[in-house]
Biopython code that builds the backbone (N, CA, C, O; Angstrom):
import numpy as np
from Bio.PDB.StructureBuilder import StructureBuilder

atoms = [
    (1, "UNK", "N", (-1.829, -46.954, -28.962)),
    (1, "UNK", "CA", (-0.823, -46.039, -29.444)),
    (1, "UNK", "C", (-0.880, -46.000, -30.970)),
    (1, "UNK", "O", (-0.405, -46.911, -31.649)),
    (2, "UNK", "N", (-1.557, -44.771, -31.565)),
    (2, "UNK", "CA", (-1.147, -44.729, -32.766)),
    (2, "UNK", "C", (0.092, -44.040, -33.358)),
    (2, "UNK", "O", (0.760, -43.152, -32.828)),
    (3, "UNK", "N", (0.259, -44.575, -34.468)),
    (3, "UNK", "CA", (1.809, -44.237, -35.445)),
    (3, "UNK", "C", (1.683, -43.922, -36.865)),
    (3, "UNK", "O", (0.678, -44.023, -37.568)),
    (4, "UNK", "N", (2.710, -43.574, -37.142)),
    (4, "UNK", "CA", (2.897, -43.860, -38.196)),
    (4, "UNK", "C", (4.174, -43.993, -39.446)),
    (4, "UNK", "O", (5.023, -43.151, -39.736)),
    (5, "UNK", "N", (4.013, -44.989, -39.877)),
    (5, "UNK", "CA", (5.378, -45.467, -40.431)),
    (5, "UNK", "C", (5.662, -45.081, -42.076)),
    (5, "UNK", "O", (4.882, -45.498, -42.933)),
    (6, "UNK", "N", (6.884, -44.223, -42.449)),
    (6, "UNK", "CA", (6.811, -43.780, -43.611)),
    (6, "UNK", "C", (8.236, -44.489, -44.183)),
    (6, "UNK", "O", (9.248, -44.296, -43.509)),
    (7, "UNK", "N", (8.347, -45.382, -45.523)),
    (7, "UNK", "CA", (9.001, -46.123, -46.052)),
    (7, "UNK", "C", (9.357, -46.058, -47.609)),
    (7, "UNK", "O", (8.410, -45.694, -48.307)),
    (8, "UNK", "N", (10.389, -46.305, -48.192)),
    (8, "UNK", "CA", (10.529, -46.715, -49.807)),
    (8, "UNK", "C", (10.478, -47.934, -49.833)),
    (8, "UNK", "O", (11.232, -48.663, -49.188)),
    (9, "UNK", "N", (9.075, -48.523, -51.005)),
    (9, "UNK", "CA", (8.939, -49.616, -51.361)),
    (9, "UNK", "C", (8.659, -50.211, -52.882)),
    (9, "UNK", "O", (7.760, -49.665, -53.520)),
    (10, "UNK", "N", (9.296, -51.169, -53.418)),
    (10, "UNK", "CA", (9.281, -51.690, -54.955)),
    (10, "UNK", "C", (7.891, -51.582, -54.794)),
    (10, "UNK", "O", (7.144, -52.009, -53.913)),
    (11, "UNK", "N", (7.619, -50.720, -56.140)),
    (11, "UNK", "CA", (6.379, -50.489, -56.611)),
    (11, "UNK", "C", (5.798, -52.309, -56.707)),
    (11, "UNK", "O", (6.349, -53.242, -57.291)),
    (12, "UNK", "N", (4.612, -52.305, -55.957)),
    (12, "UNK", "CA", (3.945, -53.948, -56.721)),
    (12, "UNK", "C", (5.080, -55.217, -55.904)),
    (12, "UNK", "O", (5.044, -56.410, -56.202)),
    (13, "UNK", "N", (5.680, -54.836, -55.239)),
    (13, "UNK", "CA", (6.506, -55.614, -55.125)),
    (13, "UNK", "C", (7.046, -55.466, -53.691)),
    (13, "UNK", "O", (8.249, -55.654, -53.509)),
    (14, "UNK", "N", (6.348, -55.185, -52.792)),
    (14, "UNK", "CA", (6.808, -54.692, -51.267)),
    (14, "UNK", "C", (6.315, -56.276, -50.460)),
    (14, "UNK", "O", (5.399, -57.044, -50.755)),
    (15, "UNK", "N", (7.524, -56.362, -49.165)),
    (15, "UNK", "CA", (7.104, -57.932, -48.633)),
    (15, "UNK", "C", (7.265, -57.659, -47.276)),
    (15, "UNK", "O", (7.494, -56.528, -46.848)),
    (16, "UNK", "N", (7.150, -58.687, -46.561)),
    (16, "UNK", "CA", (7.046, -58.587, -44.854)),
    (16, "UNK", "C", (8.247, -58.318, -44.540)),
    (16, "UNK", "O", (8.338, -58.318, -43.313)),
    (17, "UNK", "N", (9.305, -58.066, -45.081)),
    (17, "UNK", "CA", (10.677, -58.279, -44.482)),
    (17, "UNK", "C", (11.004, -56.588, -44.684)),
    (17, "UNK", "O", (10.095, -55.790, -44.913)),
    (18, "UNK", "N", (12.289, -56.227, -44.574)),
    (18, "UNK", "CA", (12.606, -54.909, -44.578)),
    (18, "UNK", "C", (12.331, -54.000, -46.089)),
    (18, "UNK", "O", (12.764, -54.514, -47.120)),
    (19, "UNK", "N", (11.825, -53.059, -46.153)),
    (19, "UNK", "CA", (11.901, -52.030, -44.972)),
    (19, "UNK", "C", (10.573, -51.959, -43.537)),
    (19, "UNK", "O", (10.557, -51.338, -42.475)),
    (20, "UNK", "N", (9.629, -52.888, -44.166)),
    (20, "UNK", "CA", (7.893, -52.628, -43.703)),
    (20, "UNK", "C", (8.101, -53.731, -42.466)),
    (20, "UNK", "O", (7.919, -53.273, -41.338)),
    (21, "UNK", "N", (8.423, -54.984, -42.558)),
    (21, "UNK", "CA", (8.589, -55.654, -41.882)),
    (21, "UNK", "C", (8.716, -55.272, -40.283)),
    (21, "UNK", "O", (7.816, -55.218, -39.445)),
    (22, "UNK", "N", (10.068, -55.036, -40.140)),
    (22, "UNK", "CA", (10.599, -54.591, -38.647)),
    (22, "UNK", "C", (9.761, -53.384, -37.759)),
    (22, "UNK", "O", (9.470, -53.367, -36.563)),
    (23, "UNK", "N", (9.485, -52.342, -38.888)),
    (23, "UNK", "CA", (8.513, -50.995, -38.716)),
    (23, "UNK", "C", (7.392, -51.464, -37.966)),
    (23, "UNK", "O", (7.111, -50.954, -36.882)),
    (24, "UNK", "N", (6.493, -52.736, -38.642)),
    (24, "UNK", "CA", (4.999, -52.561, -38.809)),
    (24, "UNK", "C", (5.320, -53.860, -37.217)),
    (24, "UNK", "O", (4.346, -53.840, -36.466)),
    (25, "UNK", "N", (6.212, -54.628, -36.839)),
    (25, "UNK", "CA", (5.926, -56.139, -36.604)),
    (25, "UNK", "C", (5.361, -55.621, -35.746)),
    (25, "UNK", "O", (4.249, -56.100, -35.524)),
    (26, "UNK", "N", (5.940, -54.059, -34.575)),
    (26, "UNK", "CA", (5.806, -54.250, -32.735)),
    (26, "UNK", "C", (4.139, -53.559, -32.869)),
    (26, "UNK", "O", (3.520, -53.388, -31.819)),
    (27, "UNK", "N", (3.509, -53.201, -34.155)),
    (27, "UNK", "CA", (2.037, -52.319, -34.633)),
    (27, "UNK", "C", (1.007, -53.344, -34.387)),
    (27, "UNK", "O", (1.186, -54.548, -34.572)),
    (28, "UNK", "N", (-0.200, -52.743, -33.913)),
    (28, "UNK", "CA", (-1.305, -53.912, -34.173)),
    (28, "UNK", "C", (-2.209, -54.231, -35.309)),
    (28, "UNK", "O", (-3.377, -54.617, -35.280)),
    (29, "UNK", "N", (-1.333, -53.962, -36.430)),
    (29, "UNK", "CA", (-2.380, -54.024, -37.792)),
    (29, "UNK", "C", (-1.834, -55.425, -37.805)),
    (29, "UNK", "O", (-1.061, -56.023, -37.057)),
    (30, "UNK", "N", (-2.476, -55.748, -38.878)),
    (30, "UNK", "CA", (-1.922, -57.252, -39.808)),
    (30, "UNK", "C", (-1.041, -56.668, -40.600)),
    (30, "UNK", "O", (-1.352, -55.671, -41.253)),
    (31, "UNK", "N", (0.476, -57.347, -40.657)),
    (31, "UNK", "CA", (1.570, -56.520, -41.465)),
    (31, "UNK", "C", (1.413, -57.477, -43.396)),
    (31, "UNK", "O", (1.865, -57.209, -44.510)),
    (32, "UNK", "N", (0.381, -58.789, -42.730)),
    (32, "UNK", "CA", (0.562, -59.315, -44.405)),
    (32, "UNK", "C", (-0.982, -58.651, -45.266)),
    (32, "UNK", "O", (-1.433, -58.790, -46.403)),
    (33, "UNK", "N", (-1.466, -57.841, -43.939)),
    (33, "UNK", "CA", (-3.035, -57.067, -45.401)),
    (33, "UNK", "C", (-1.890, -55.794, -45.377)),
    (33, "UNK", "O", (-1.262, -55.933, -46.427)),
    (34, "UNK", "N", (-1.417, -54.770, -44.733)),
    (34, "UNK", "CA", (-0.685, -53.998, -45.395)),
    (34, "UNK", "C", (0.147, -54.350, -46.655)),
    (34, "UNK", "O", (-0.182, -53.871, -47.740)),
    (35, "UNK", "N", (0.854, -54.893, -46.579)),
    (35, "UNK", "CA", (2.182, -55.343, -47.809)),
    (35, "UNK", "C", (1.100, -55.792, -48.914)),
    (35, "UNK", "O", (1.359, -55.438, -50.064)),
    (36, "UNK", "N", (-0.218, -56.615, -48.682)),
    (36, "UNK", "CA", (-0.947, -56.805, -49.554)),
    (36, "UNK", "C", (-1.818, -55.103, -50.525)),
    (36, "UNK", "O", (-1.981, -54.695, -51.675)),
    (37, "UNK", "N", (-2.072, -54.742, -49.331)),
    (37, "UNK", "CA", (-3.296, -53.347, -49.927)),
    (37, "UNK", "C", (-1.540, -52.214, -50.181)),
    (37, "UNK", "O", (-1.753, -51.318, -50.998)),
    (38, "UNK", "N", (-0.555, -52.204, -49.809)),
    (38, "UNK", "CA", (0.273, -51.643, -50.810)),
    (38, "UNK", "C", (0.665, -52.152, -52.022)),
    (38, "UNK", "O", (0.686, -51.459, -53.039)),
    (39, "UNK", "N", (1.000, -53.400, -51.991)),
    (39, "UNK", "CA", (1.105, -53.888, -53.936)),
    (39, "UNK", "C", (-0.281, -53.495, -54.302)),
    (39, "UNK", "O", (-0.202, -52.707, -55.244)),
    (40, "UNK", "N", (-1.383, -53.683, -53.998)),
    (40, "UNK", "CA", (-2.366, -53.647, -55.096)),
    (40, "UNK", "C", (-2.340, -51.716, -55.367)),
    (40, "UNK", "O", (-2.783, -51.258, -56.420)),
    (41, "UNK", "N", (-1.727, -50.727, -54.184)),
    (41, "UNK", "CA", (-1.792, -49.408, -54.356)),
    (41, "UNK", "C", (-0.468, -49.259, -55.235)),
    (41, "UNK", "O", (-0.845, -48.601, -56.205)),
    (42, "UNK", "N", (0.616, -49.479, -55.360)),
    (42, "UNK", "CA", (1.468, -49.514, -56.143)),
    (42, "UNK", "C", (1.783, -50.074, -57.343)),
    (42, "UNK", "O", (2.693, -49.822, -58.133)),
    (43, "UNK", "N", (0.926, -50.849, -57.365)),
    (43, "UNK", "CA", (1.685, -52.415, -58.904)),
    (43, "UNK", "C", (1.372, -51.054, -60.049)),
    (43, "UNK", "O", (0.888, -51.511, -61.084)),
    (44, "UNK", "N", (1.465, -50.163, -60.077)),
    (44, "UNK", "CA", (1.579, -49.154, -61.410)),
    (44, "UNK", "C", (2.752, -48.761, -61.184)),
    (44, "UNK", "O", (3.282, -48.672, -62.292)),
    (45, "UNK", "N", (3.547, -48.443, -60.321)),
    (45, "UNK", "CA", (4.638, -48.062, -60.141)),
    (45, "UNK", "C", (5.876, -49.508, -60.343)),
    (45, "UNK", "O", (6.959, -49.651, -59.776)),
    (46, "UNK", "N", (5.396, -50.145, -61.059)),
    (46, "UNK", "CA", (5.748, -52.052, -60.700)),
    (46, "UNK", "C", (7.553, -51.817, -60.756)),
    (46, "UNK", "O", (8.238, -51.291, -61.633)),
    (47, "UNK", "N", (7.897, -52.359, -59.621)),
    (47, "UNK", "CA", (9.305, -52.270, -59.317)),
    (47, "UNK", "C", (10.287, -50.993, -59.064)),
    (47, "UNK", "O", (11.472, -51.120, -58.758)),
    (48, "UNK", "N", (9.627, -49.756, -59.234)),
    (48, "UNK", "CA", (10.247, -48.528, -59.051)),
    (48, "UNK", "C", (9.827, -48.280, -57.561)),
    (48, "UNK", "O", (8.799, -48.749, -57.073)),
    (49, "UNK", "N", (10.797, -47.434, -56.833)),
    (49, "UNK", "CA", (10.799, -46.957, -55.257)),
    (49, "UNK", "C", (9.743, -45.982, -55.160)),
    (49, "UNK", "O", (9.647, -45.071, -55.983)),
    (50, "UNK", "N", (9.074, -46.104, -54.350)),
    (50, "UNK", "CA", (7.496, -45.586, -54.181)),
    (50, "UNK", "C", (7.724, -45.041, -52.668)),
    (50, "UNK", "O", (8.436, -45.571, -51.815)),
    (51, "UNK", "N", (6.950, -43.852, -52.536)),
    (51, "UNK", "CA", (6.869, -43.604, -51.187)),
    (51, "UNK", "C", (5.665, -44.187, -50.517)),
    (51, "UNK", "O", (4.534, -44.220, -51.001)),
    (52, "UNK", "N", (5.984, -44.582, -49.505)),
    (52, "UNK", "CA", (4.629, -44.858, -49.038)),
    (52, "UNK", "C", (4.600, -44.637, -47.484)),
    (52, "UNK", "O", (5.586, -44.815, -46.770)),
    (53, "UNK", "N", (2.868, -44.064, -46.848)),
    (53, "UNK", "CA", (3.044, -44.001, -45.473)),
    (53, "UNK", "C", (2.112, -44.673, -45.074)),
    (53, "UNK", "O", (1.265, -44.834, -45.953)),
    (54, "UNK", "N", (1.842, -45.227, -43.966)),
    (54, "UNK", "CA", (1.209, -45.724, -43.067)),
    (54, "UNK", "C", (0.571, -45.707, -41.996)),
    (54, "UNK", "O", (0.863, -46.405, -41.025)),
    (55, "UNK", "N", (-0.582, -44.731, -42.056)),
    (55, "UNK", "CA", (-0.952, -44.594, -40.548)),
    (55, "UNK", "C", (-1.828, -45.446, -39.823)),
    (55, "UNK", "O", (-2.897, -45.755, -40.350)),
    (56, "UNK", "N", (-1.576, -45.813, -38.848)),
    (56, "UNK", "CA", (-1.886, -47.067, -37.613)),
    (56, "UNK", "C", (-2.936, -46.278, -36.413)),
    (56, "UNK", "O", (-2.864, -45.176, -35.870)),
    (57, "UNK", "N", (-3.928, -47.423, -36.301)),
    (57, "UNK", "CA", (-4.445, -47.294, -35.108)),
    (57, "UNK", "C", (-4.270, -48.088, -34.203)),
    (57, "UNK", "O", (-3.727, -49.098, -34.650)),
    (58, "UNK", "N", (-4.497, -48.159, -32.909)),
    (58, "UNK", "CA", (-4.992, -48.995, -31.656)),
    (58, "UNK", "C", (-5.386, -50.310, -31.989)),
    (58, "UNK", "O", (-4.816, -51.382, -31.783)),
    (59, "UNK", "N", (-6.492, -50.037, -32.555)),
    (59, "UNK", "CA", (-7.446, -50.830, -33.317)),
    (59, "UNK", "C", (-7.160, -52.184, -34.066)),
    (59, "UNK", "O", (-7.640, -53.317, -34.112)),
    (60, "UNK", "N", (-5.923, -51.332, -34.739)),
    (60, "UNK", "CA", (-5.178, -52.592, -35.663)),
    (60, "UNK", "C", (-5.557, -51.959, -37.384)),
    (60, "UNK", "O", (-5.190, -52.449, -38.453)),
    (61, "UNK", "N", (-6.254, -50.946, -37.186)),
    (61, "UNK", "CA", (-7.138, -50.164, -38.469)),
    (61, "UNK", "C", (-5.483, -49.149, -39.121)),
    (61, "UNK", "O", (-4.589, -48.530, -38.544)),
    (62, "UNK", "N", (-5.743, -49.405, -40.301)),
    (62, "UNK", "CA", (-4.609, -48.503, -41.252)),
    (62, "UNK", "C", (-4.968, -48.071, -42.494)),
    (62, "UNK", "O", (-5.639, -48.622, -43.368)),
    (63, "UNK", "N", (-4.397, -46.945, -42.451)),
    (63, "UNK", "CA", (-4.568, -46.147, -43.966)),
    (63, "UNK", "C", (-2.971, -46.012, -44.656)),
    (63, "UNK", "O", (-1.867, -45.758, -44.175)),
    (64, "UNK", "N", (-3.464, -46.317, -46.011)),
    (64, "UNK", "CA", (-1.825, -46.196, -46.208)),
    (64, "UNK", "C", (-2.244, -44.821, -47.506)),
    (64, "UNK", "O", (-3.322, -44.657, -48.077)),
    (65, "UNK", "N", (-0.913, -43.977, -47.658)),
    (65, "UNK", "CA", (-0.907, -43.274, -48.778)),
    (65, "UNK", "C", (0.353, -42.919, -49.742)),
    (65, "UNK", "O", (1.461, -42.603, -49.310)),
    (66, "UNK", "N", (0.070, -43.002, -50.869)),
    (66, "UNK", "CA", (1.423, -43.376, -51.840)),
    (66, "UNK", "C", (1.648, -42.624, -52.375)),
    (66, "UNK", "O", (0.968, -41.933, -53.133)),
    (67, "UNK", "N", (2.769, -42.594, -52.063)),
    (67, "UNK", "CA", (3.765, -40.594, -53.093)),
    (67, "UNK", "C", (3.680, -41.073, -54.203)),
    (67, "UNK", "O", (3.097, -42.085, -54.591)),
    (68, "UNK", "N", (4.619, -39.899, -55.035)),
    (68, "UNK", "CA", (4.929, -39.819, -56.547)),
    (68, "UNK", "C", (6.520, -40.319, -56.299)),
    (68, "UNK", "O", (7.246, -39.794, -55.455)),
    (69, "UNK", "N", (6.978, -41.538, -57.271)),
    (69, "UNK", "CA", (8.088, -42.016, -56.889)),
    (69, "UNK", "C", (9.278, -40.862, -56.894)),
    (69, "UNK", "O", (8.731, -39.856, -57.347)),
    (70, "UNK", "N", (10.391, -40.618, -56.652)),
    (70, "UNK", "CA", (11.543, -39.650, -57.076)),
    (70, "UNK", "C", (11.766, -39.121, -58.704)),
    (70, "UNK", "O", (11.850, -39.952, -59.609)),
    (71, "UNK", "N", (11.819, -38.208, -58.866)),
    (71, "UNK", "CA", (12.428, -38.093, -60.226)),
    (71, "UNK", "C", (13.361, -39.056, -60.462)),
    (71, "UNK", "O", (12.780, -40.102, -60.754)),
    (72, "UNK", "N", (14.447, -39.166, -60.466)),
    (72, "UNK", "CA", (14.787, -40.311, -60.763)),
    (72, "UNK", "C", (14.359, -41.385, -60.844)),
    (72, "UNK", "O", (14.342, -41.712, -62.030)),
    (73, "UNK", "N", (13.977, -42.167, -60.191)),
    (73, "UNK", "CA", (13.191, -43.655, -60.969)),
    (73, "UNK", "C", (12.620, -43.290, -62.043)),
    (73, "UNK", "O", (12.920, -43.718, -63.157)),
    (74, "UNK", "N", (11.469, -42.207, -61.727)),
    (74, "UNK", "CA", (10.874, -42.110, -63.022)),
    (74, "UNK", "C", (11.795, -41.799, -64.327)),
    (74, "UNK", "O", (11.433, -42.398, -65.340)),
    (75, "UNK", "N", (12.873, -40.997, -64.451)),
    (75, "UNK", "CA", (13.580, -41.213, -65.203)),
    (75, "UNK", "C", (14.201, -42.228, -65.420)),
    (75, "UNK", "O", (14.186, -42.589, -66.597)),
    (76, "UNK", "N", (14.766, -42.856, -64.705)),
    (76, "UNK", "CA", (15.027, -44.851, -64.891)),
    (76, "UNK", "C", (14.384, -45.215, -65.738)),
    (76, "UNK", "O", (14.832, -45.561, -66.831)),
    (77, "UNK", "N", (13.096, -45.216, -65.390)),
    (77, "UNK", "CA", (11.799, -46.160, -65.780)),
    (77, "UNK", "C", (11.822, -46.243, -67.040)),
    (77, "UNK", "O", (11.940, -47.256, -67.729)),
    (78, "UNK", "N", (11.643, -44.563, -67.535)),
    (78, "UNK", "CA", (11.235, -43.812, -68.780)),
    (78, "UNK", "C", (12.778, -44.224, -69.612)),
    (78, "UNK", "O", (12.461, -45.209, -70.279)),
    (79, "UNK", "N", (13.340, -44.116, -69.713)),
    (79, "UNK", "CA", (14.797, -44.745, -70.232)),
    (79, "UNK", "C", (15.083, -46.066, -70.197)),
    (79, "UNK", "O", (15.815, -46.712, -70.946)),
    (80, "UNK", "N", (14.422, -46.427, -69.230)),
    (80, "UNK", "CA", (14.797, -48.420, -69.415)),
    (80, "UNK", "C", (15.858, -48.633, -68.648)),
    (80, "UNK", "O", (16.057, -49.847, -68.664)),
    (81, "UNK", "N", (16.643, -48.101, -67.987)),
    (81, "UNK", "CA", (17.749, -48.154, -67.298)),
    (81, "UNK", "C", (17.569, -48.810, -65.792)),
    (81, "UNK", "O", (16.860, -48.389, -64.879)),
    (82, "UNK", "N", (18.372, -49.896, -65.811)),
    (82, "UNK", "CA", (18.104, -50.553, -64.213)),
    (82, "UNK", "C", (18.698, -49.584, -62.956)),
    (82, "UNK", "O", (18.051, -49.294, -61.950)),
    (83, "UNK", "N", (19.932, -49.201, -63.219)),
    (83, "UNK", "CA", (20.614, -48.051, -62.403)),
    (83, "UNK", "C", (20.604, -46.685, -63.236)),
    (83, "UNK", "O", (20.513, -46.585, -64.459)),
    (84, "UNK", "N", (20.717, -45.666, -62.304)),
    (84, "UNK", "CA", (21.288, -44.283, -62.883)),
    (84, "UNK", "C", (22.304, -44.212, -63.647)),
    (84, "UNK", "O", (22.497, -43.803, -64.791)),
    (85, "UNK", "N", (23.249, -44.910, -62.426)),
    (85, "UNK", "CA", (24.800, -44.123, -62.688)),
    (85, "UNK", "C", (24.994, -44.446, -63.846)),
    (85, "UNK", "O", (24.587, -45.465, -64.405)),
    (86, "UNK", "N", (25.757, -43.429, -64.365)),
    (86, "UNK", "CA", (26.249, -42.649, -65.741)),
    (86, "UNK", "C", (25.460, -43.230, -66.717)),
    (86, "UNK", "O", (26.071, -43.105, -67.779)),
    (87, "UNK", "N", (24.215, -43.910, -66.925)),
    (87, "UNK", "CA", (23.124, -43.969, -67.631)),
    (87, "UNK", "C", (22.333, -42.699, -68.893)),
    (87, "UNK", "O", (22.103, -42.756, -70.101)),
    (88, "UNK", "N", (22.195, -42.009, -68.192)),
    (88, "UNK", "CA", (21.197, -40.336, -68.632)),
    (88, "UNK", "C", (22.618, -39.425, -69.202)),
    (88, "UNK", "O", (23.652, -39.334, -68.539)),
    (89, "UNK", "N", (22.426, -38.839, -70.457)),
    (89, "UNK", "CA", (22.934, -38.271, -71.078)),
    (89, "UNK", "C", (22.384, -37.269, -71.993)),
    (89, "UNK", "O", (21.422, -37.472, -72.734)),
    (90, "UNK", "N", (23.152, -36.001, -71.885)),
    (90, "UNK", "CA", (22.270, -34.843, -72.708)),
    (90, "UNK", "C", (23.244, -34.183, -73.701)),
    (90, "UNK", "O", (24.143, -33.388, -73.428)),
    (91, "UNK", "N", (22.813, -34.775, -75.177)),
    (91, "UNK", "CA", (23.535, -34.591, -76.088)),
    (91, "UNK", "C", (24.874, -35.447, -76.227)),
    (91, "UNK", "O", (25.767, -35.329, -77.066)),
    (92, "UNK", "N", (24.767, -36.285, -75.233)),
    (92, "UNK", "CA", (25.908, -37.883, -75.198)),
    (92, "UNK", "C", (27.064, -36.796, -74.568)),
    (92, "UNK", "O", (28.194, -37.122, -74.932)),
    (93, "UNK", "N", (27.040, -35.602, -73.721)),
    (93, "UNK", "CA", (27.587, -35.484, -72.528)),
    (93, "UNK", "C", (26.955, -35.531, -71.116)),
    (93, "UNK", "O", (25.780, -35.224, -70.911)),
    (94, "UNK", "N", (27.812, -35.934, -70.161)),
    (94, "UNK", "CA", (26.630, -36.191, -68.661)),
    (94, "UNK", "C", (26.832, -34.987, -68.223)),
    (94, "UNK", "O", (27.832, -34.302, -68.438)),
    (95, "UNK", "N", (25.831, -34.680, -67.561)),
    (95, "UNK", "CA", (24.981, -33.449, -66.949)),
    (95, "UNK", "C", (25.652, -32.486, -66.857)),
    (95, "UNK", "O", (25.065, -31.540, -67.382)),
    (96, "UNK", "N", (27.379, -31.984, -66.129)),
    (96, "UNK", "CA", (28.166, -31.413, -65.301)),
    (96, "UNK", "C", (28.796, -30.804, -66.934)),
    (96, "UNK", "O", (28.605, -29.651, -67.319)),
    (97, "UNK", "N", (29.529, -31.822, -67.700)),
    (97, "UNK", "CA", (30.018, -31.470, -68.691)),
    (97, "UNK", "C", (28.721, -30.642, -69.545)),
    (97, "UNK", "O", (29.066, -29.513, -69.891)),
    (98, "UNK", "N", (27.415, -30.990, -69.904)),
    (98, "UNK", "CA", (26.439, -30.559, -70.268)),
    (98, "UNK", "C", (26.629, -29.015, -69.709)),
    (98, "UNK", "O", (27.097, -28.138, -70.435)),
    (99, "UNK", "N", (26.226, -28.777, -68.373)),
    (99, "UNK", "CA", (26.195, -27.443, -67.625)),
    (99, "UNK", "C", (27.391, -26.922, -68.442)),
    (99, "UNK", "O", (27.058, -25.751, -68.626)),
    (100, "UNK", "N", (28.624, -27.093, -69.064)),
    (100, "UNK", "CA", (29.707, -26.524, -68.455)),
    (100, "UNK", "C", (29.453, -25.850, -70.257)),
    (100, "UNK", "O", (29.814, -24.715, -70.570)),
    (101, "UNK", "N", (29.032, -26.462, -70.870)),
    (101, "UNK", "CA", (28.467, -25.697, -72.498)),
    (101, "UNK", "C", (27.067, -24.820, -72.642)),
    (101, "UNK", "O", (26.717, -24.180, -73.633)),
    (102, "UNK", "N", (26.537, -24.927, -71.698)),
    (102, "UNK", "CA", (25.471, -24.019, -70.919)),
    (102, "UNK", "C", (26.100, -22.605, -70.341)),
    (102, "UNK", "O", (25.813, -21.416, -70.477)),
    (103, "UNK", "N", (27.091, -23.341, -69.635)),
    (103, "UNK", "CA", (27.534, -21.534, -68.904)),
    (103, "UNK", "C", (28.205, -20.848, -70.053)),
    (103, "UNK", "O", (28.420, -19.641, -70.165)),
    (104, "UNK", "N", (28.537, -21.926, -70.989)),
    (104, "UNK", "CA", (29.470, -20.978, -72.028)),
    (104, "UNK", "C", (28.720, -20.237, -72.931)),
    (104, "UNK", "O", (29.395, -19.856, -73.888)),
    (105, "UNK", "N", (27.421, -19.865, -72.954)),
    (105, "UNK", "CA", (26.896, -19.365, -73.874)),
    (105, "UNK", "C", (26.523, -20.524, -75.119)),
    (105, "UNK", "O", (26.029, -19.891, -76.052)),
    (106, "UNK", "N", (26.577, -21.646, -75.367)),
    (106, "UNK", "CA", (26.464, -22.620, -76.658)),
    (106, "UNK", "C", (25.455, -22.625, -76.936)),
    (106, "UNK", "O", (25.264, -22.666, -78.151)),
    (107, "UNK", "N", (24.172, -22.587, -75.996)),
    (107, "UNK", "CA", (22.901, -23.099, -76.291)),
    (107, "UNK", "C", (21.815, -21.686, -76.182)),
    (107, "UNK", "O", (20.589, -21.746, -76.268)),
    (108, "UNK", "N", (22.614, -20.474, -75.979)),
    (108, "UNK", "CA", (22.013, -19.265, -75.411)),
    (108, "UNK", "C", (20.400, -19.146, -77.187)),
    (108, "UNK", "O", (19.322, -18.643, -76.873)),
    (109, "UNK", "N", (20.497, -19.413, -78.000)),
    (109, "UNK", "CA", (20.043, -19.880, -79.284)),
    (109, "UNK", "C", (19.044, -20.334, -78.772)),
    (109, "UNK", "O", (17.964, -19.815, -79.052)),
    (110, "UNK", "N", (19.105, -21.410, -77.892)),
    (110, "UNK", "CA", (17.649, -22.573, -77.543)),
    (110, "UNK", "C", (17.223, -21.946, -76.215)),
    (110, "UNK", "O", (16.168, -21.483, -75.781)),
    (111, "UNK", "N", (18.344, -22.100, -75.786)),
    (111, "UNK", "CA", (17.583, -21.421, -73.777)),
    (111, "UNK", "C", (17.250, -20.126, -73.288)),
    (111, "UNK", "O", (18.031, -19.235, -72.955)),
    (112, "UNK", "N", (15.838, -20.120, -73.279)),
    (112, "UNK", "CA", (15.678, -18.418, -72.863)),
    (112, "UNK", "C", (16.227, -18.229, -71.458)),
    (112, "UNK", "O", (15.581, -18.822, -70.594)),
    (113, "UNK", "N", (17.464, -17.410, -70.969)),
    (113, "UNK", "CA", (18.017, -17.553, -69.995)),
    (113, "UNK", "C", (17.078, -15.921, -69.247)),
    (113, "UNK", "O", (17.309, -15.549, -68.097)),
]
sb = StructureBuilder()
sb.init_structure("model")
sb.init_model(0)
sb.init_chain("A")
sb.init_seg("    ")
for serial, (resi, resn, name, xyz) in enumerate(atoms, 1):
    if name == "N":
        sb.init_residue(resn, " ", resi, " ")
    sb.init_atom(name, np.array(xyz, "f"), 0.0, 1.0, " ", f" {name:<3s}", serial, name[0])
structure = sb.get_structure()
């Protein structure tokens, strides 16, 4: 029976336990060369949420392939910020208040609308 298992995992930093763990245990691959051949496919992404999928054979044979993390992390990353929340700021107002000098015409100067 082949499968395949699609997961978010710490870039460089994914282990036998959840999320890959429980997914991969009832599979016939080896679940510690997966978690291995994903850190070595991720450790660039080191600690940011990575997509990653997994397809399984019969065999015990797997291919894994690794998204582009979310915009967000990457904005995390790029900012230094461990969490989002209320982190990211544009012009030292957050986003909503930002929009709300946007609809007013303030920035019509910079933004080709």
């Amino acid at each position: 029976m082949a499968g395949t298992i699609e997961a978010l995992v710490p870039g460089g930093q994914a282990t036998p336990g959840p999320p890959l763990g429980p997914e991969l245990g009832p599979t016939p691959v080896d679940v510690q060369d997966v978690v291995a051949q994903i850190n070595d496919e991720t450790a660039a992404f080191d600690g940011m949420e990575v997509p990653v999928t997994v397809e399984y054979d019969d065999d015990g044979s797997f291919t894994i392939e690794v998204g582009v993390p979310p915009t967000a992390e990457l904005i995390k990353d790029e900012a230094g910020f461990e969490t989002g929340s209320g982190g990211v700021t544009i012009e030292g107002d957050d986003a909503r208040t930002f929009d709300d000098h946007v609809d007013a015409g303030e920035y019509d100067d910079v933004l080709d609308e």
